[in-house]
C-alpha positions in Angstrom: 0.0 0.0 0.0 1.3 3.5 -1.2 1.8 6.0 1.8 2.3 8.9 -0.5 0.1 10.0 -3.3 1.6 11.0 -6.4 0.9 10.6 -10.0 -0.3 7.3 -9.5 -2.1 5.7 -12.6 -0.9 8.6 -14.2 -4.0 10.8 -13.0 -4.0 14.2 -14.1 -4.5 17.3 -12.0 -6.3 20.5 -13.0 -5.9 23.1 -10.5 -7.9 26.0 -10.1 -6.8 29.2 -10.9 -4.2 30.4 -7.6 -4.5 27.1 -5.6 -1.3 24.8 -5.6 -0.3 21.1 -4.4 2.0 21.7 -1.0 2.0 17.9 -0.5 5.6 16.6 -1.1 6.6 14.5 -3.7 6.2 10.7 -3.7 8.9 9.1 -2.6 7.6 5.3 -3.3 4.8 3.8 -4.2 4.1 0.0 -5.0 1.6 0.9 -7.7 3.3 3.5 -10.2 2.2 1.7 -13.7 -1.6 0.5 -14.7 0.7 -2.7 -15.3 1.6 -3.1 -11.7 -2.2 -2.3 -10.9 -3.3 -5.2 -13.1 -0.5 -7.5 -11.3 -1.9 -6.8 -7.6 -5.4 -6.5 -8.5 -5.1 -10.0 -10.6 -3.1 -11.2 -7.1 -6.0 -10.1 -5.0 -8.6 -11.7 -7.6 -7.1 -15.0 -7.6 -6.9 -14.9 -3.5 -10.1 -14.4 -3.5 -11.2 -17.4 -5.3 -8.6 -19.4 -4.0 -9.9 -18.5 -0.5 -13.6 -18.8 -1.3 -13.3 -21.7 -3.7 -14.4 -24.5 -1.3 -17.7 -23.2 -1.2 -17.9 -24.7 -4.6 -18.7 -28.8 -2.9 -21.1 -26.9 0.0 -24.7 -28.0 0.3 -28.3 -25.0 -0.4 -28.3 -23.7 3.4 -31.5 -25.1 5.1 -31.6 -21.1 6.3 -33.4 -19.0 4.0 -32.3 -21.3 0.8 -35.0 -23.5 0.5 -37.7 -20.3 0.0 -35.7 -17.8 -2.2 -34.4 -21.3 -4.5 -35.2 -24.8 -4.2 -38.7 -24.6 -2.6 -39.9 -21.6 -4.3 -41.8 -22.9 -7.8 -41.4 -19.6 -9.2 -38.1 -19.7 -8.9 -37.4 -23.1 -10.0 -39.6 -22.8 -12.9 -36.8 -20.7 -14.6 -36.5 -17.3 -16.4 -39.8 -16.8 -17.8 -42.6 -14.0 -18.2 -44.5 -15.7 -15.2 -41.6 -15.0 -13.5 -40.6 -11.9 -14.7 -44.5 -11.1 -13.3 -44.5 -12.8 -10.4 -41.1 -11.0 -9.4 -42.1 -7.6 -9.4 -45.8 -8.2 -7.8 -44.8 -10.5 -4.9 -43.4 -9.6 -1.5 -42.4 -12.9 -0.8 -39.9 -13.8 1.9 -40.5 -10.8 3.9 -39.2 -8.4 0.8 -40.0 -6.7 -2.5 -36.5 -7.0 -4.7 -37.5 -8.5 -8.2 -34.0 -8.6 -9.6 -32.8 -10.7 -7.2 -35.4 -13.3 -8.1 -34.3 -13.2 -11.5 -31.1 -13.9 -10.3 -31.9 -16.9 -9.0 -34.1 -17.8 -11.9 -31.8 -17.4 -14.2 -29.2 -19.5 -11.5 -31.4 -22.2 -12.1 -32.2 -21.7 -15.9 -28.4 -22.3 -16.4 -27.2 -25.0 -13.2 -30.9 -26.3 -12.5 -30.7 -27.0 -8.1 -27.1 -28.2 -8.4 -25.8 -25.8 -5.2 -21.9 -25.6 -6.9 -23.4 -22.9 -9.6 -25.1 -20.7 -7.7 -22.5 -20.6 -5.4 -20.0 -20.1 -7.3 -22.2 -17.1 -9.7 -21.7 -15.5 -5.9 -18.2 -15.7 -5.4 -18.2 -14.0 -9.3 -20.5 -11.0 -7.9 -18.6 -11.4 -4.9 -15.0 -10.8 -7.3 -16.8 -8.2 -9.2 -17.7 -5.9 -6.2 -13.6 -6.6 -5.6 -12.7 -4.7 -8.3 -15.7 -2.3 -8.8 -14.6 -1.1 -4.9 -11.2 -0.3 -6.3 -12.4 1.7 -9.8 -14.2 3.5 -7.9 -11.9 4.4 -5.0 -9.0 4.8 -7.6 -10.7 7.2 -10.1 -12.7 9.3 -7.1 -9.3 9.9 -5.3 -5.9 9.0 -7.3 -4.9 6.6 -4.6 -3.8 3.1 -6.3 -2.4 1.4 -3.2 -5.0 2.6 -0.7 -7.9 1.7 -3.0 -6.6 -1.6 -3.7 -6.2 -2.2 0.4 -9.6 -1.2 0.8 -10.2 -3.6 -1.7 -8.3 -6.3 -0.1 -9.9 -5.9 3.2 -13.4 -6.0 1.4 -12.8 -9.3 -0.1 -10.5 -10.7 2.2 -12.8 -9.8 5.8 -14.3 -12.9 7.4 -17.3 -10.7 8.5 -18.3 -11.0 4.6 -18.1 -15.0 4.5 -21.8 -14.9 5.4 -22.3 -12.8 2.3 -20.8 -14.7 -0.1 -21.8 -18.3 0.9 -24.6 -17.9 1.8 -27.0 -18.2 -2.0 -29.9 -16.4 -0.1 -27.5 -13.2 0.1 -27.5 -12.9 -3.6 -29.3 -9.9 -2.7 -26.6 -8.0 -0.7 -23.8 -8.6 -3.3 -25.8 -7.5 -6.7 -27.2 -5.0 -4.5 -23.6 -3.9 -3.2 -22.9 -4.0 -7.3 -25.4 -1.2 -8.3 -24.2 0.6 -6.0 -20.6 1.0 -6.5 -21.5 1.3 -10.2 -23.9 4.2 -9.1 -21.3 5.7 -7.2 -18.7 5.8 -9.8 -21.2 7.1 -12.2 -21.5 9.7 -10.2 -18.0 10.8 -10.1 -18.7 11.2 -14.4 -21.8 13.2 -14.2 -20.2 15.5 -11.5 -17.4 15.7 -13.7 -19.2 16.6 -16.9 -22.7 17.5 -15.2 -25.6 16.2 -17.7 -29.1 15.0 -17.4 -28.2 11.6 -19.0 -25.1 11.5 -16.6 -27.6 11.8 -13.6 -30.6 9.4 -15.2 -28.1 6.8 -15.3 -27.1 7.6 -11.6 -30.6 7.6 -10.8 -31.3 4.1 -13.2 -28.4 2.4 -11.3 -29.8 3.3 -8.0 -33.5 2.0 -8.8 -31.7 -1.5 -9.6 -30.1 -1.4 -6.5 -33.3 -0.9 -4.5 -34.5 -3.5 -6.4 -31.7 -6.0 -5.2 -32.0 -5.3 -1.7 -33.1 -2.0 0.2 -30.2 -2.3 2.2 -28.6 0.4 -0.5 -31.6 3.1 0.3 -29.0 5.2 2.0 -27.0 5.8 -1.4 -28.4 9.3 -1.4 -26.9 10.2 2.1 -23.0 8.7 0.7 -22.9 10.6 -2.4 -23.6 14.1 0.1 -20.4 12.2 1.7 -18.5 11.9 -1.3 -19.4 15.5 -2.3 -17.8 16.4 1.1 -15.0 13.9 0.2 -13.2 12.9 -2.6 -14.8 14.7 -4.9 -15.0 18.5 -2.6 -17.8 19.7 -3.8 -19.1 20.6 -0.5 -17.3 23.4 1.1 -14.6 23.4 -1.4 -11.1 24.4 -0.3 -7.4 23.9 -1.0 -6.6 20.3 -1.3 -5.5 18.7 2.4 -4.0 15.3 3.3 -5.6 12.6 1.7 -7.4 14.6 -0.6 -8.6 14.1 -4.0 -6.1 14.1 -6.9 -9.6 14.8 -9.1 -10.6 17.2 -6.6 -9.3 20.4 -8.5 -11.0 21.6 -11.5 -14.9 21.0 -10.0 -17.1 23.2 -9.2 -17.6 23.6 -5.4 -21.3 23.7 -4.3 -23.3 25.4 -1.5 -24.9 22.2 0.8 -28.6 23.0 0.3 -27.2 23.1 -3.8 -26.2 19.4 -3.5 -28.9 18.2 -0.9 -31.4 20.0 -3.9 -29.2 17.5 -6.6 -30.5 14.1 -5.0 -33.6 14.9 -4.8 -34.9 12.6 -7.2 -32.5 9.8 -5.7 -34.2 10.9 -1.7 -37.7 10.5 -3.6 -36.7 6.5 -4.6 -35.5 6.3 -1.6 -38.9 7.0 0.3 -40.4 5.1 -2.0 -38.5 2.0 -1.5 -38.9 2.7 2.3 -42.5 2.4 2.2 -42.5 -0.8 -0.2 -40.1 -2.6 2.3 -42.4 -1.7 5.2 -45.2 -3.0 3.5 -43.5 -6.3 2.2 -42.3 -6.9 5.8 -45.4 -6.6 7.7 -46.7 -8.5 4.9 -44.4 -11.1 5.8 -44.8 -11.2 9.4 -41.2 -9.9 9.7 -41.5 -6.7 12.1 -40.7 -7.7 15.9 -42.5 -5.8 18.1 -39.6 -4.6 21.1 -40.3 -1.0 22.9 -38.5 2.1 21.1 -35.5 2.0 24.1 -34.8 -1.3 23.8 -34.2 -0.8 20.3 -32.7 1.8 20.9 -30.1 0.8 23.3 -29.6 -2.9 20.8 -28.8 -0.3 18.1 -26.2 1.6 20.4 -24.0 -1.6 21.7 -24.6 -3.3 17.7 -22.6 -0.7 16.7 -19.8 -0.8 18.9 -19.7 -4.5 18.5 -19.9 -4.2 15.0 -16.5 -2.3 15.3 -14.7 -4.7 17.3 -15.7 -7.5 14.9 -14.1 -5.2 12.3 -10.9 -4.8 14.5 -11.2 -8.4 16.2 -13.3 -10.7 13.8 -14.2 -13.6 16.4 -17.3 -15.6 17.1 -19.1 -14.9 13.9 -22.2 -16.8 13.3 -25.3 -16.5 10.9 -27.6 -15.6 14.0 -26.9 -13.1 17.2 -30.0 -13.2 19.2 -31.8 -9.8 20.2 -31.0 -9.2 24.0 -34.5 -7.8 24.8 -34.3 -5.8 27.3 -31.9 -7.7 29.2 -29.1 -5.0 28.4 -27.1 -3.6 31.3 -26.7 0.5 31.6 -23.2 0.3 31.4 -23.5 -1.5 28.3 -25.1 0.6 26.6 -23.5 4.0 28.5 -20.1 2.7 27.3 -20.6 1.8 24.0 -22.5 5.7 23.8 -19.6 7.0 25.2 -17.2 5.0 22.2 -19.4 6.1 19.9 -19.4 9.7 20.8 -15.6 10.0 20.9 -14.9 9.0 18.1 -17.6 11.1 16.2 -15.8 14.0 18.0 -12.2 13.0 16.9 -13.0 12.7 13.2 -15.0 15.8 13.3 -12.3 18.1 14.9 -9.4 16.2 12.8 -11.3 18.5 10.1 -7.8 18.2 7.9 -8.4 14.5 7.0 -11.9 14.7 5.5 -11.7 11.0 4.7 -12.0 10.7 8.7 -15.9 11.9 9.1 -16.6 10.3 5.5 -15.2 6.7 6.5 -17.1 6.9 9.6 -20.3 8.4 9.0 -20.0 6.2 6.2 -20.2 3.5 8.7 -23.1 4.7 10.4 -25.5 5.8 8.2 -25.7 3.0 6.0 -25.8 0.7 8.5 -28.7 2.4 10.2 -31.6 0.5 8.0 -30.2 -2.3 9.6 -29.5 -1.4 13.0 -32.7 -2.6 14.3 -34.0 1.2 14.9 -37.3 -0.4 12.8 -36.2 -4.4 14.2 -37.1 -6.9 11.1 -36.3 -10.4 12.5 -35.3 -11.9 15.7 -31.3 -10.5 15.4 -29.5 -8.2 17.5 -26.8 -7.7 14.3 -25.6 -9.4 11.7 -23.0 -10.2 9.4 -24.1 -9.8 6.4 -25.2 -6.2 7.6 -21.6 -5.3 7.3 -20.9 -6.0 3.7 -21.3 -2.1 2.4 -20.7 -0.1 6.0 -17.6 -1.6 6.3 -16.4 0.1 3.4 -16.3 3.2 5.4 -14.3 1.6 8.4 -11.5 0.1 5.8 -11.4 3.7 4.6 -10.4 5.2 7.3 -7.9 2.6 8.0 -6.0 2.3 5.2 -5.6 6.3 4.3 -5.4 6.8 8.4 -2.5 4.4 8.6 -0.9 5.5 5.5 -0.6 9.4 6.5 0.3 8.2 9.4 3.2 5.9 8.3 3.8 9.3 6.1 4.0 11.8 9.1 6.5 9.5 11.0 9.0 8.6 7.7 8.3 5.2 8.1 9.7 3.2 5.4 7.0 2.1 2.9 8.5 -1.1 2.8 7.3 -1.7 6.2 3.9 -0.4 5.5 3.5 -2.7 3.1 4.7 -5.8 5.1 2.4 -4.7 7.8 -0.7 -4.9 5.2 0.5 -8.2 4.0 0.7 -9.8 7.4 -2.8 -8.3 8.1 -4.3 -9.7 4.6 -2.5 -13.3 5.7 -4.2 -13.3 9.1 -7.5 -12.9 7.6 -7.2 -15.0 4.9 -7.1 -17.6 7.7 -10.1 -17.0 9.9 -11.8 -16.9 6.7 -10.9 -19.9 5.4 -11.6 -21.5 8.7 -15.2 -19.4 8.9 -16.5 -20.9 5.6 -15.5 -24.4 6.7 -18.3 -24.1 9.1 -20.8 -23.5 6.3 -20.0 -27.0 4.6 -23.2 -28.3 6.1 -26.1 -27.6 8.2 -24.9 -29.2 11.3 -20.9 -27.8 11.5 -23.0 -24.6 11.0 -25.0 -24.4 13.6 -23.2 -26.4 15.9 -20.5 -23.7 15.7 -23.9 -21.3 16.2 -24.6 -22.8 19.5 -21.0 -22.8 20.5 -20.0 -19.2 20.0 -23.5 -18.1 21.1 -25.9 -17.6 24.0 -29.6 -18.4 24.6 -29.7 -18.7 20.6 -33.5 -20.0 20.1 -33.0 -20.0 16.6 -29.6 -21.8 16.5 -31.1 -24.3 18.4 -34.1 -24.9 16.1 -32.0 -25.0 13.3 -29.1 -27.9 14.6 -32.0 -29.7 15.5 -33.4 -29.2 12.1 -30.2 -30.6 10.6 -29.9 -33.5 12.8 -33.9 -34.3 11.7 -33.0 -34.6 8.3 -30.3 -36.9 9.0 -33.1 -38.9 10.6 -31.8 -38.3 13.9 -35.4 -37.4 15.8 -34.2 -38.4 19.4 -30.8 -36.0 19.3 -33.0 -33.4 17.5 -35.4 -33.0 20.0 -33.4 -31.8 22.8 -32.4 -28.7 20.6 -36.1 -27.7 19.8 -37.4 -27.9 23.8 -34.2 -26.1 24.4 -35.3 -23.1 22.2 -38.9 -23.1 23.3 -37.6 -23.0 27.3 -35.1 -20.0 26.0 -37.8 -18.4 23.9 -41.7 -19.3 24.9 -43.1 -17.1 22.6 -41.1 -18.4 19.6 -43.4 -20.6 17.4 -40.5 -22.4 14.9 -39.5 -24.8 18.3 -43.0 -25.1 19.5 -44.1 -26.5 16.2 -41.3 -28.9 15.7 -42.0 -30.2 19.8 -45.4 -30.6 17.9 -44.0 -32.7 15.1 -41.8 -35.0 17.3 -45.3 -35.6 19.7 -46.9 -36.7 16.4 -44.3 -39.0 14.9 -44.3 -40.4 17.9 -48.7 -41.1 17.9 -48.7 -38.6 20.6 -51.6 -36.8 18.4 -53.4 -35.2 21.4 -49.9 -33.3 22.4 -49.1 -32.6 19.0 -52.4 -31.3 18.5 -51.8 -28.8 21.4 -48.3 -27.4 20.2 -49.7 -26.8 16.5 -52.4 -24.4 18.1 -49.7 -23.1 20.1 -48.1 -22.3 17.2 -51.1 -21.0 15.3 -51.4 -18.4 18.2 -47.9 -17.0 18.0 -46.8 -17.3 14.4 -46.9 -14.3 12.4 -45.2 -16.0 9.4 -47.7 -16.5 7.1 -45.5 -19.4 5.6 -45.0 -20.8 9.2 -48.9 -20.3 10.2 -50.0 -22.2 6.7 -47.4 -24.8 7.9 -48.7 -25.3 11.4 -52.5 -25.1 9.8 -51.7 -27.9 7.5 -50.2 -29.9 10.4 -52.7 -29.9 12.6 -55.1 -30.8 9.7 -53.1 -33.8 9.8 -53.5 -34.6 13.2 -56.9 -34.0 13.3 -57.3 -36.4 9.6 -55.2 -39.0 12.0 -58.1 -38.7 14.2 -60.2 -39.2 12.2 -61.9 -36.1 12.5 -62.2 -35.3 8.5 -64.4 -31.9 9.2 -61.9 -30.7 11.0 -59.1 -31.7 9.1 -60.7 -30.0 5.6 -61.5 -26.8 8.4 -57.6 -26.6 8.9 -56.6 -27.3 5.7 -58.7 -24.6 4.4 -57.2 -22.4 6.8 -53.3 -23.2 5.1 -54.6 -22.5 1.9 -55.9 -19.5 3.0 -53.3 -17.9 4.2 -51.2 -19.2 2.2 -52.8 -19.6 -1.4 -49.2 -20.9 -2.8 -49.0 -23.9 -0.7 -49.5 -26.9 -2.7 -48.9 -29.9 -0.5 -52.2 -28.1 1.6 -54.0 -28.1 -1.9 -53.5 -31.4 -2.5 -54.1 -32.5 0.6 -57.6 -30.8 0.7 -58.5 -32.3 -2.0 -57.8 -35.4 -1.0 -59.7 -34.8 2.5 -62.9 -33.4 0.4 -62.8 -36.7 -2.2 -62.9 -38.7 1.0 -65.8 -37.3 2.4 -67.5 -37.3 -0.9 -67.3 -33.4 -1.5 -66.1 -33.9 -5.0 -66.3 -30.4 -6.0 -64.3 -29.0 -3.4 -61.7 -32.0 -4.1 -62.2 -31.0 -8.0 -61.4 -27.0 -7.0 -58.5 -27.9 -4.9 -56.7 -30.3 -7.3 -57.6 -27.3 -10.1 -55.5 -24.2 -7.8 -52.5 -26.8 -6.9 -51.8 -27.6 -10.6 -52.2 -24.0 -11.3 -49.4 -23.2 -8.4 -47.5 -26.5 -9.6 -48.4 -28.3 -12.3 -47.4 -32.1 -11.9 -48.0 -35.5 -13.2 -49.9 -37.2 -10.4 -51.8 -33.8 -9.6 -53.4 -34.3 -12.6 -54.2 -38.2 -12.4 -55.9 -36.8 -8.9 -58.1 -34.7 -10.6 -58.9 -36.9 -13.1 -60.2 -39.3 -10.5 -62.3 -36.9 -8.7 -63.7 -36.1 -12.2 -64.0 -39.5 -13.0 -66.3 -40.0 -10.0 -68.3 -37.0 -10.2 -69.3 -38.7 -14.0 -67.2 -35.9 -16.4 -65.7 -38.5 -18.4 -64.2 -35.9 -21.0 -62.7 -34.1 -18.7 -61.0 -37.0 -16.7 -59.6 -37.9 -20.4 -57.9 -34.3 -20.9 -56.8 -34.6 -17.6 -54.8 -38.2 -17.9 -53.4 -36.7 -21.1 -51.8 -33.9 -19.4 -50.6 -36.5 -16.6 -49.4 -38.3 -19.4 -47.6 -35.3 -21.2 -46.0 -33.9 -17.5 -45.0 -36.8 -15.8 -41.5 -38.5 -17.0 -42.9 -41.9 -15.7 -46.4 -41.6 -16.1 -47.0 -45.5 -14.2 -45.0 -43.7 -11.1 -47.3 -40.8 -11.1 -50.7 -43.1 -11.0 -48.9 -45.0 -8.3 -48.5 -42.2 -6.4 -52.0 -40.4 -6.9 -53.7 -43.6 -6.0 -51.5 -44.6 -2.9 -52.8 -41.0 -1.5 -56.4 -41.8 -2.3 -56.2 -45.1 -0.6 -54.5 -43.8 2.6 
């Protein structure tokens, strides 16, 4: 890493007219040629893969994976215009991001639900935001060898393992993607202002938002970047770690600029109020008092910087304390906070100080949990675009630094090489915990506390490994840590009825019905206790239940079906002939259709029935299976 700037990548300087450069000359730097640039960015690119490259053997994630992939039919049905339709009317999952559907559409249009493809089209986005993160830090402010460090660190961090092996993240890298490539266009348009130069800012920003919100704060960073590299914002002569581009644009008055993103702060509100919307939709807004949110949000963001400093115990899942916080918790983590807000703001010389940092903080602050989504304190994946700031002040901190004490650059560079090594080895050791479902969140439990949902999920892994009498313990330990939480109270509810406990099981799936907010989850626990009640032999309240799953969840074709099946039973062929009809128009399959032609056989619409076996005949790839299978259900 350079710790002088100078003519690197031969960037040009246009002063204005009586300012001049009092910086001294360069007396090294590692990257003086775009040919040594190419060599350490191609270094850095291969580390990358090299270090990410066993995620190319790991298994889908049974965390988020199975809806945004392999149990979503949309998805799995491939790029087509349903799709395309269905992607930008649903709020599925909790969310409204359409492109990052198609992503996964198109994932499976080209590798079908073979993991190794979609994982590795991440690490590629992944490799992309490498050197996107660079361009943009190079040609904003001249610096090759601090851009490329805060390059390094951005693909090199353990906190961003989560990120990138993780498939469900798709939508934090290709939303990380439009933004970089938003915030380099606009560095052009402010350097030849134009109203196609800002629609394409604008453009890039709308795809963001429609990758993930997470990027809703671009508006608020380019204000930052006005302020620093670029100096738009109370425009001055040039100080350390200034701008090599800075000289020769046209300083702006800070109501001017804030006047500029308007249109951006419009999409912004916009996307606000969709994401609100598609949350409480998805029963993904947790309900804790303002202070306690408050005071999560406080200590998350002290934490968050000792992760960035210290990157130990990461995990997929940090539970929210509640209100269980102490005071001087929370006082001391306000107190951090607070001094270092003041130190970069009165260290006014180094204006990539308060840029780095309020960097930091404001684009974390849609994740913070000020509006909580989801049962986490923090999370990893949170970190992939604040941390940009942090490495920013880091790498141009330590530099001037090195710089103001004539240390020799040699050593500078050691120092970021040994620092790059270090994390290249809890990284590598981090995603060897995501090589299956139980290292995962066996490692969860271990570096965690009173983790309900770390629980649930190891004792989801061991259950499908068939391993019901290890996986129970897990799920009564997350319903004594968590009462209220209706994932572990179903799955007591599931073990009760494998086990012809029905009256029990019974009880925990209304349990469940009263506390999920899920509408996936309350569908699932409808449909279960259907079943029990169908085990019963109660039919009328079995099709009662199952009518409730479909209801709230009008996608779920295993309740569908199993309506249908209920209704034929008890002789209600049109209901049977209705639910058979919406599952194959969900999911169209072979032995969906040799149901319905039963039920029309029956209720004497011969013609029908025909049409319908000749559709069986045309889906199914072993048409004999799919009649087994159709008339196994009927018989049972």
């Amino acid at each position: 890493m350079d710790n002088l700037r100078a003519r690197e990548g031969q960037v040009t300087t246009a002063r204005r007219s009586g300012e001049r450069d009092t910086r001294p000359p360069s007396r090294f730097s590692l990257l003086t040629s775009p040919r040594s640039q190419m060599l350490v960015l191609g270094l850095l690119l291969a580390a990358t893969v090299a270090v990410y490259c066993p995620v190319h053997g790991h298994p889908f994630a049974n965390y988020d994976d199975p809806d945004y992939v392999f149990d979503n039919f949309h998805v799995k049905s491939g790029l087509h215009w349903s799709t395309v339709e269905w992607a930008f009317t649903t709020f599925a999952a909790a969310n409204w991001h359409p492109l990052t559907w198609l992503s996964h559409a198109a994932d499976v249009q080209l590798f079908q639900l073979n993991p190794a493809g979609h994982h590795d089209m991440n690490l590629l986005i992944h490799a992309l935001n490498v050197l996107l993160l660079f361009w943009v830090l190079r040609t904003a402010t001249g610096y090759a060898g601090r851009s490329a460090m805060v390059a390094a660190l951005f693909a090199l961090h353990p906190i961003n393992v989560e990120t990138v092996v993780w498939i469900a993240e798709r939508k934090n890298l290709l939303s990380m993607t439009f933004f970089l490539l938003a915030l380099g266009a606009y560095r052009s348009y402010v350097l030849k202002p134009h109203v196609g130069r800002y629609a394409m800012v604008v453009l890039l920003y709308a795809m963001g938002l429609m990758c993930k919100p997470q990027v809703i704060t671009l508006p608020c960073v380019l204000l930052l970047w006005d302020y620093w590299p670029l100096q738009r914002m109370f425009a001055g002569p040039q100080d350390p770690g200034g701008p090599a581009t800075a000289n020769g644009i046209a300083g702006r008055s800070f109501f001017w600029l804030v006047r500029e993103k308007l249109p951006l702060l419009t999409l912004a509100v916009v996307s606000a109020v969709i994401t609100v919307q598609a949350q409480g939709a998805g029963g993904a807004l947790a309900a804790y008092p303002r202070s306690v949110r408050v005071e999560n949000a406080v200590v998350s963001y002290a934490k968050y910087v000792g992760k960035a400093l210290w990157p130990a115990h990461l995990a997929p899942m940090y539970p929210h304390p509640g209100n269980s916080l102490r005071e001087w918790q929370v006082l001391l983590a306000l107190l951090f906070l607070l001094a270092v807000t003041g130190f970069v703001i009165e260290d006014g010389r180094r204006r990539y100080f308060p840029v780095g940092w309020f960097w930091f903080l404001g684009t974390l602050v849609p994740m913070i949990g000020l509006k909580q989504v989801g049962a986490q304190a923090m999370a990893d994946r949170y970190a992939y675009l604040p941390f940009v700031g942090l490495f920013i002040m880091i790498c141009w901190g330590s530099s001037d630094w090195a710089t103001q004490r004539h240390l020799a650059p040699t050593w500078l560079v050691a120092l970021s090489v040994a620092v790059l090594l270090a994390l290249v080895s809890v990284t590598h050791r981090q995603i060897g915990y995501w090589c299956d479902h139980l290292t995962l969140w066996a490692h969860t439990v271990q570096v965690t506390s009173n983790n309900w949902q770390a629980e649930n999920n190891l004792g989801m892994a061991l259950l499908r490994r068939g391993r019901m009498e290890d996986a129970i313990p897990h799920f009564r330990t997350a319903a004594a840590i968590d009462p209220a939480d209706p994932v572990s109270n179903m799955n007591i509810g599931i073990y009760e009825h494998s086990h012809g406990n029905v009256p029990q099981a019974i009880e925990q799936y209304k349990k469940t019905i009263s506390l999920a907010k899920n509408p996936k989850l309350l569908a699932q626990a409808y449909n279960n206790l259907a079943y029990a009640y169908k085990d019963l032999g109660d039919y009328a309240d079995a099709q009662q239940n199952f009518q409730a799953a479909v209801r709230v969840n009008p996608e779920f074709v295993g309740a569908w079906i199993s309506l249908g099946l209920v209704a034929q039973k008890s002789g209600d062929l049109a209901l049977a002939i209705q639910a058979y009809s919406r599952a194959l128009k969900v999911e169209p399959s072979g032995f969906g259709y040799v149901l319905l032609a039963r039920a029309l056989e029956q209720s004497g619409r011969k013609a029908e029935a025909e049409a319908a076996i000749e559709r069986a005949r045309n889906l199914a790839p072993d048409f004999s299976s799919a009649q087994r299978e159709a008339d196994s259900l009927l018989a049972r």
